[in-house]
C-alpha positions as CSV (number, residue, x, y, z in Angstrom):
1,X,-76.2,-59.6,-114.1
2,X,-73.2,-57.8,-115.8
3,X,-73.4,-54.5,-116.3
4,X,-73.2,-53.0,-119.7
5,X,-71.9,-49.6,-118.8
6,X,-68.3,-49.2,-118.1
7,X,-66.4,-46.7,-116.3
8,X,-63.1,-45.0,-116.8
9,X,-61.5,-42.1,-114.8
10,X,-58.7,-40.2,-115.8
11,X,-57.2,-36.8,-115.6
12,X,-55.3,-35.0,-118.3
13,X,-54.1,-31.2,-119.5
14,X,-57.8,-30.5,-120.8
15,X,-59.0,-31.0,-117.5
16,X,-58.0,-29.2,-113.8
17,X,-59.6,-32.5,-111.7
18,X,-60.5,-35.9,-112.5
19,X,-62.7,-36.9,-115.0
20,X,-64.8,-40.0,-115.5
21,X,-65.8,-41.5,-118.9
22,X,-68.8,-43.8,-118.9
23,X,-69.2,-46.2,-121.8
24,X,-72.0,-48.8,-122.7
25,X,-71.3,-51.7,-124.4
26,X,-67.8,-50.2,-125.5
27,X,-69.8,-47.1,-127.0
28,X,-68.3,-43.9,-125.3
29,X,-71.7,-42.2,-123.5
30,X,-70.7,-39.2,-121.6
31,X,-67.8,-37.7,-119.7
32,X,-68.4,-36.1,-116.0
33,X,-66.4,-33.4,-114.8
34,X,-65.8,-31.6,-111.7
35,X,-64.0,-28.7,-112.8
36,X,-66.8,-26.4,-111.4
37,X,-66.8,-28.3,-108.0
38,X,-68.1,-31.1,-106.3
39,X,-71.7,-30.0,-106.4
40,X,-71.7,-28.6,-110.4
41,X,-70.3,-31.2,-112.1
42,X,-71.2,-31.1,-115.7
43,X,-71.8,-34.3,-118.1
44,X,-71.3,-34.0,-122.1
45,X,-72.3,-36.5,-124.0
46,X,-70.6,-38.0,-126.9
47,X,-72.3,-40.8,-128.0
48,X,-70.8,-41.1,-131.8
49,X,-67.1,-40.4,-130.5
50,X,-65.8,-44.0,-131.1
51,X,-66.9,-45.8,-134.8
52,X,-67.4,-49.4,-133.6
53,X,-68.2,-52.4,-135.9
54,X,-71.7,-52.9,-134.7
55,X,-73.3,-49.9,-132.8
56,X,-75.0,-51.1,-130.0
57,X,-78.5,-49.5,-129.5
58,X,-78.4,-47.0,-126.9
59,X,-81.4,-47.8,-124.6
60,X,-81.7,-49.1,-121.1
61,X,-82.9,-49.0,-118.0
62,X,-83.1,-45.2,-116.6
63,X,-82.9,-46.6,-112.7
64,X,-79.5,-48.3,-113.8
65,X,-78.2,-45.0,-115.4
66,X,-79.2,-42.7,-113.2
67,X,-77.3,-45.6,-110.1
68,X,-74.4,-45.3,-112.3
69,X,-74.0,-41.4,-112.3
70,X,-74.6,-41.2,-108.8
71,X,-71.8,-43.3,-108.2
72,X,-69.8,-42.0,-110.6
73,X,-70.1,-38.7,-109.1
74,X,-69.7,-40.0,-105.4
75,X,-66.2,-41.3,-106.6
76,X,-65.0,-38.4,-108.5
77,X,-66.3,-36.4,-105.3
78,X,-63.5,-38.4,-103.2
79,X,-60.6,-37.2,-105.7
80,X,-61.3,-33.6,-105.3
C-alpha cells in the first residue's frame, strides 16, 4: 500500500539543523525540528499552511503516524 504521507527534509536560515516537513496527501502536516537536540525535538503543526483545490480529510491510522515520526526523527537524528 502507498503511503499518503510524504516527507521532505531541508535546512534553511530559520533553522540551525535540519528540518523535516511531513505532508499527507500534499496537505503540509507538521515540521520536526532538532534545534534543541536530538532528544527534544519539537513538532509544530501547520495543517492550513498550503490552500489546495480539494482538502483532503486529515484522518488516519495513529500506528502509521506515530511509524512515520519515529522515522522521521531517526533520520534527522543521523544529520546532527
Amino acid at each position: 500500500m502507498k503511503s499518503k504521507f510524504s516527507v521532505d527534509f531541508f535546512s534553511d536560515e530559520q533553522y540551525e539543523y535540519m528540518t523535516a516537513e511531513v505532508s499527507f496527501e500534499g496537505q503540509i502536516l507538521c515540521q520536526i525540528s532538532q534545534d534543541k537536540g536530538k532528544e527534544n525535538m519539537e513538532i509544530e503543526f501547520f495543517h492550513e499552511q498550503r490552500v489546495l483545490e480539494k482538502q483532503p480529510k486529515m484522518k488516519f491510522l495513529i500506528s502509521d503516524f506515530f511509524s512515520l515520526i519515529e522515522d522521521v526523527k531517526n533520520e534527522l537524528a543521523s544529520y546532527r
